[in-house]
C-alpha positions as CSV (number, residue, x, y, z in Angstrom):
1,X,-113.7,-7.9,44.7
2,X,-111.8,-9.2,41.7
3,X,-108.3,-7.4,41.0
4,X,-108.3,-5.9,37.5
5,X,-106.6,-7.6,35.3
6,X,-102.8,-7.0,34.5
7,X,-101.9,-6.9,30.5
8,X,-97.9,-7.1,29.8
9,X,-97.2,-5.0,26.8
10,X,-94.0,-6.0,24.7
11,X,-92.2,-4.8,21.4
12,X,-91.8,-8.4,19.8
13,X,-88.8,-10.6,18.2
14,X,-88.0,-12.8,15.4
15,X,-86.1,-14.4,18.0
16,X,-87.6,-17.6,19.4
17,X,-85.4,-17.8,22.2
18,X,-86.9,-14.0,22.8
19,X,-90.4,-15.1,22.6
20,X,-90.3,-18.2,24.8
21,X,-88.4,-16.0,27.5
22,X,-91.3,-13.3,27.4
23,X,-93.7,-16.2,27.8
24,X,-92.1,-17.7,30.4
25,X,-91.9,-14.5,32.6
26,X,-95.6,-13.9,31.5
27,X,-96.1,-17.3,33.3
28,X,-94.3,-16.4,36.0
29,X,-95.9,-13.0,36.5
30,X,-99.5,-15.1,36.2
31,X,-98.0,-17.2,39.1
32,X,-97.0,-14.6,41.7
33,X,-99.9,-12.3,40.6
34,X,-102.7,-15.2,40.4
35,X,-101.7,-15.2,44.5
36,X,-104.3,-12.5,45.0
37,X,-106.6,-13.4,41.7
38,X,-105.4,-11.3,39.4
39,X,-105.4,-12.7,35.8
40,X,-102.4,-12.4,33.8
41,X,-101.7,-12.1,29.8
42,X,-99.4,-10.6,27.6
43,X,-98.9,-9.6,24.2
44,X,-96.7,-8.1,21.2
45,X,-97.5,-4.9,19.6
46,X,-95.3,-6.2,16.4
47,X,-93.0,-9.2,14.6
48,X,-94.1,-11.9,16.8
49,X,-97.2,-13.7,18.7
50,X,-99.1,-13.7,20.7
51,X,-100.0,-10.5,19.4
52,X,-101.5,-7.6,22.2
53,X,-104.8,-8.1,20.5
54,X,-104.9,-12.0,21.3
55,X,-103.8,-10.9,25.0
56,X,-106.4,-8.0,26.0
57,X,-109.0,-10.6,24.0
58,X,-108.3,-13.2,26.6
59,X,-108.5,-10.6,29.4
60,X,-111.6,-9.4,28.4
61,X,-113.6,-12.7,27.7
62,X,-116.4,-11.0,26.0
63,X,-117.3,-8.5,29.4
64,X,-114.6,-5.5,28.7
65,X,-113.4,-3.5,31.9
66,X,-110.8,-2.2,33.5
67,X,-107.3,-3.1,33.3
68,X,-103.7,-2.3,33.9
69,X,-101.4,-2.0,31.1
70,X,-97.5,-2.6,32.0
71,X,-94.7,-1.5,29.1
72,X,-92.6,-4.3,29.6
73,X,-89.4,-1.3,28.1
74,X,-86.9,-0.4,30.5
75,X,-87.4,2.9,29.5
76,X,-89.9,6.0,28.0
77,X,-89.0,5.5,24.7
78,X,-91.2,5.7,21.6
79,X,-92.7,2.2,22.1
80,X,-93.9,2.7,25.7
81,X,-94.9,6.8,25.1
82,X,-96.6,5.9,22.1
83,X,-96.4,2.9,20.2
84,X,-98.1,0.9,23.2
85,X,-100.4,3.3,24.1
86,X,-101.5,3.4,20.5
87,X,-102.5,0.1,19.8
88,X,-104.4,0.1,23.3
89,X,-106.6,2.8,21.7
90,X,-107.5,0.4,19.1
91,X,-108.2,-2.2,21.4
92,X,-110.7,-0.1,22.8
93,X,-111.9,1.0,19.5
94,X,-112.5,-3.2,19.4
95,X,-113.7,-3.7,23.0
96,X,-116.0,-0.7,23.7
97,X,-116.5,-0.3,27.1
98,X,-112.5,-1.1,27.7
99,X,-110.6,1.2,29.8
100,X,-107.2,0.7,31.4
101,X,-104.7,2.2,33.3
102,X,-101.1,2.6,32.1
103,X,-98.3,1.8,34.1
104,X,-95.0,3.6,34.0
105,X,-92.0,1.6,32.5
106,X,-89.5,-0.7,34.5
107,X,-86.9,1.1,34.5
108,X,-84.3,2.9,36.2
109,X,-84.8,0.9,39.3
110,X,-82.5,-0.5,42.1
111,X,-84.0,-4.6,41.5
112,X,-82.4,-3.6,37.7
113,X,-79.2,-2.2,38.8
114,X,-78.9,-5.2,41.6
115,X,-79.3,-7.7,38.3
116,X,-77.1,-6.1,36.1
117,X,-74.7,-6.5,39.1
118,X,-75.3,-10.1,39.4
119,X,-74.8,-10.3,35.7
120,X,-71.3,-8.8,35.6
121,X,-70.4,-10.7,38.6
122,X,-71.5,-13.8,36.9
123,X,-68.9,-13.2,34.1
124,X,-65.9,-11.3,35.4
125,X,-64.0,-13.5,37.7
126,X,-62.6,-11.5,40.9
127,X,-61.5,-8.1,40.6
128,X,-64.2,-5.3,39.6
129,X,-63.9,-4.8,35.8
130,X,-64.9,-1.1,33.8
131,X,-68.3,-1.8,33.1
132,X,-69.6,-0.7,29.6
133,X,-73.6,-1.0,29.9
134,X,-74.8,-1.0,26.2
135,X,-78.9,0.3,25.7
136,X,-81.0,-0.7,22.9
137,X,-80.6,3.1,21.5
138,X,-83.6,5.4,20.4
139,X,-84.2,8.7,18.8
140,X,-85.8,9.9,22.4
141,X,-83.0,11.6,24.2
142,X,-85.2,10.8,27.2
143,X,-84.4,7.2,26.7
144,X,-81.0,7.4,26.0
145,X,-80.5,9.9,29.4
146,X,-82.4,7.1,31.5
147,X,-79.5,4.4,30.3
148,X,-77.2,6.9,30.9
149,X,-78.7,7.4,34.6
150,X,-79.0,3.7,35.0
151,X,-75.1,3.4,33.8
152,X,-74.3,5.9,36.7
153,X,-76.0,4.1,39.4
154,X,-74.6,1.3,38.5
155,X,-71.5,2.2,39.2
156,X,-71.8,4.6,42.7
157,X,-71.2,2.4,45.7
158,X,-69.7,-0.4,43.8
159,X,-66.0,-0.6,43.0
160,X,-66.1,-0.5,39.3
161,X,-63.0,1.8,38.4
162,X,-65.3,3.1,35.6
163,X,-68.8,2.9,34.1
164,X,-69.7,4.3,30.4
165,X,-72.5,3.9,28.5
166,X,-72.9,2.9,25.0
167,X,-76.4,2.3,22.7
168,X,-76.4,-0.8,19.6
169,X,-78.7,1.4,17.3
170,X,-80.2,4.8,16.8
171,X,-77.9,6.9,18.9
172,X,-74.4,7.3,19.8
173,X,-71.9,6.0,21.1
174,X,-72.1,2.7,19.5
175,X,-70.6,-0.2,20.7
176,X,-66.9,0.0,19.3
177,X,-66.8,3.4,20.6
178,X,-68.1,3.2,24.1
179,X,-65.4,0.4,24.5
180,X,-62.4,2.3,22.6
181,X,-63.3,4.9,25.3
182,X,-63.0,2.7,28.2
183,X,-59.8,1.3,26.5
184,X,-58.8,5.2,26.5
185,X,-59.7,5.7,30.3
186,X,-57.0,3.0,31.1
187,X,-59.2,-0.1,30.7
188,X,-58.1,-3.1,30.5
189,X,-60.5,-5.8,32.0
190,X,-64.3,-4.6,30.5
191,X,-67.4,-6.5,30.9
192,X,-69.9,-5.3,28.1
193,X,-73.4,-5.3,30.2
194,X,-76.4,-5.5,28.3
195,X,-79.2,-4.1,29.1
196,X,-82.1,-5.4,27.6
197,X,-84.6,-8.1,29.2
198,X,-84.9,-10.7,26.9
199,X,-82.8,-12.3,24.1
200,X,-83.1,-10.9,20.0
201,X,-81.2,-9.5,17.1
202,X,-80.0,-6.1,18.9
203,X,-78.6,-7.9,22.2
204,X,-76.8,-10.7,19.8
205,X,-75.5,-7.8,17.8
206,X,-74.1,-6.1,20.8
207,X,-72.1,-9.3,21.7
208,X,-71.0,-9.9,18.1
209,X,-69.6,-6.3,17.9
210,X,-67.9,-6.3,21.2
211,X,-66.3,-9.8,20.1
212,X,-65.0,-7.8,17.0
213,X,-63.6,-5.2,19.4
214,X,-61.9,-7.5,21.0
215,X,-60.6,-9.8,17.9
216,X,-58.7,-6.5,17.0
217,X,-57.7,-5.3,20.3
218,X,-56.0,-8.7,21.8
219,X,-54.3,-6.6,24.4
220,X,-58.1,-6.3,26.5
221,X,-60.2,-9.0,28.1
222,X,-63.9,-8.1,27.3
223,X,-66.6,-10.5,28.2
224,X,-70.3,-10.1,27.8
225,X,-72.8,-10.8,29.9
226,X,-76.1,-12.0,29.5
227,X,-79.2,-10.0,29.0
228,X,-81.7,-9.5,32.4
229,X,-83.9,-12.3,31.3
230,X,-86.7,-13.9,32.8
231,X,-86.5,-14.3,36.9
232,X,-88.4,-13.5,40.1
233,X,-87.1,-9.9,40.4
234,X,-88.0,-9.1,36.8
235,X,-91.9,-10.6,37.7
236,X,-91.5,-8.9,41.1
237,X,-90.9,-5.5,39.5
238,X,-93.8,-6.1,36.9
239,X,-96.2,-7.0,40.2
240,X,-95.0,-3.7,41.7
241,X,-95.7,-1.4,38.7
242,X,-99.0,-3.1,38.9
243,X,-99.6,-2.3,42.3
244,X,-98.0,2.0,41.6
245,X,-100.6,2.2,39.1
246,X,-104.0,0.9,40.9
247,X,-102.7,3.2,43.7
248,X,-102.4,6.5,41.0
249,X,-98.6,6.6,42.2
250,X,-97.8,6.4,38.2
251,X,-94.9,8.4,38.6
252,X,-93.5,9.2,34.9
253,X,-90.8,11.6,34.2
254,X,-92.4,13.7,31.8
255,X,-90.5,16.9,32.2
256,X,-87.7,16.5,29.2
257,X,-90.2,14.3,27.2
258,X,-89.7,15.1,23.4
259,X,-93.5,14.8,22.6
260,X,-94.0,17.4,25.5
261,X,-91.0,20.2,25.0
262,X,-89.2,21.5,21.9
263,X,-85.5,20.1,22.7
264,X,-83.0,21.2,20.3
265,X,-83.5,19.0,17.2
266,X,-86.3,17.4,18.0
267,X,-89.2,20.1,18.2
268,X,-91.3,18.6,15.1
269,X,-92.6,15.7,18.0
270,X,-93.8,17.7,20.1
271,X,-97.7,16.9,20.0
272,X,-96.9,14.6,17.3
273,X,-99.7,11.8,16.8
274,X,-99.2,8.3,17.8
275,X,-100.3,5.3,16.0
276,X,-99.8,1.8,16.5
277,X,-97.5,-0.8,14.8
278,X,-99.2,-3.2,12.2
279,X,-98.9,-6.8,13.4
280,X,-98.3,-9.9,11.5
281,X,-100.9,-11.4,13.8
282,X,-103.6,-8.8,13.5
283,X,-105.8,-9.6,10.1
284,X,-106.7,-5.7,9.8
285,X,-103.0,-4.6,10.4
286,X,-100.5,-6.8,8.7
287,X,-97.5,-4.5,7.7
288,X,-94.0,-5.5,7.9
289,X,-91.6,-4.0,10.2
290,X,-87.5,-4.1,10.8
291,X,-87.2,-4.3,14.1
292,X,-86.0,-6.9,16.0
């Protein structure tokens, strides 16, 4: 019997250097996953191509069916609760007879925490340095909680002296002050860690503020490390949250979700519709947005 296929899902970059390195992890996931069969495409849901459209298209081949759709996020935030979700329900709406089943995000998750290791490792020289682990940043306090978890369990069992957490848009603390806290804790040595999987506009503007930081604070050593990038563990974790979700072991964290429970602040989204971005790509659906 043939495997369904797997469609990766992905936000989108002006970036070029972001878009080749989600297609060469695309490529890689077709490699470890075409093992057993199982076809392999992925696609943008904004700013960039190959848009989702062109992806489930290919997948589908004129014979729609079932598939499994992977948020290539590293956590629940708007895109992957909604945004993705969304624009599969207009695939659908173009592919009648298309069904799917939706994977749960990539992160937290020890492969992540074991990279983001490696990364700091690669770019701090001996000693253990504080570690300041920088999220993209999102108005789901879900999302920003699951850096902050990922920040935390980062730094058990290893011999960081400390481990804070900072997001480059949407929610606080920013950059500057996740590292003038460190500095405040006793700092001196920090390694800015961010956590994002491929390169763009927000992970260049976390290194570009933290180089500001550091132009004005010549007393510290802060380095930067690279983003989590494409790599066998990222395409192993992808081929894993493939496998969770044709077993039903889709295990999302729904229980502080903001479109499920009226958290201070935030009760107007709960129940609040989804819709999906418009896409330079997509003919029907060609609004501009600012996101990089």
């Amino acid at each position: 019997m043939t495997p369904p296929p797997l469609l990766l899902a992905a936000h989108g970059t002006r970036d070029p250097a972001g878009v080749a390195a989600f297609a060469a992890l695309a490529a890689r996931v077709g490699d470890l996953a075409g093992q057993d069969g199982t076809r392999v495409a992925g696609g943008f849901i904004e700013l960039s191509a190959p848009a989702l459209r062109d992806a489930v298209s290919s997948l589908v081949n004129g014979h729609p069916a079932a598939m499994v759709a992977i948020p290539l996020m590293l956590s629940a935030a708007g895109h992957a609760k909604g945004d993705i979700p969304a624009a599969l329900a207009r695939e659908r709406r173009r592919h009648p007879g298309l069904t799917w089943t939706y994977a749960r995000p990539l992160g937290p998750h020890p492969a992540l925490l074991e990279l983001l290791a490696a990364r700091i490792a690669a770019v701090s020289g001996p000693g253990a340095p504080a570690v300041l682990l920088v999220g993209r940043g999102s108005t789901d306090p879900d999302a920003n909680a699951d850096v902050v978890k990922t920040a935390r369990l980062l730094w058990e069992g290893r011999d960081y002296p400390l481990a804070e957490t900072a997001f480059v848009s949407l929610a606080r603390p920013d950059v500057a002050e996740g590292l003038e806290r460190c500095r405040l804790l006793g700092a001196r040595r920090i390694v800015v860690a961010r956590y994002f999987l491929f390169p763009g506009v927000l992970p260049d503007r976390v290194a570009e503020q933290a180089a500001a930081y550091a132009a004005a604070h010549p007393e510290l050593e802060i380095e930067c490390t690279d983003v989590l990038g494409d790599c066998d563990e990222i395409a192993a974790l992808v081929y894993e949250r493939y496998h969770e979700a044709l077993a039903g072991d889709v295990r999302m964290n729904c229980d502080v979700c903001v479109y499920r429970i009226a958290m201070p602040g935030f009760e107007h989204r709960v129940g609040e519709p989804q819709h999906p971005h418009d896409h330079p790509h997509d003919p029907a659906h060609s609004g501009v947005h600012a996101h990089g």
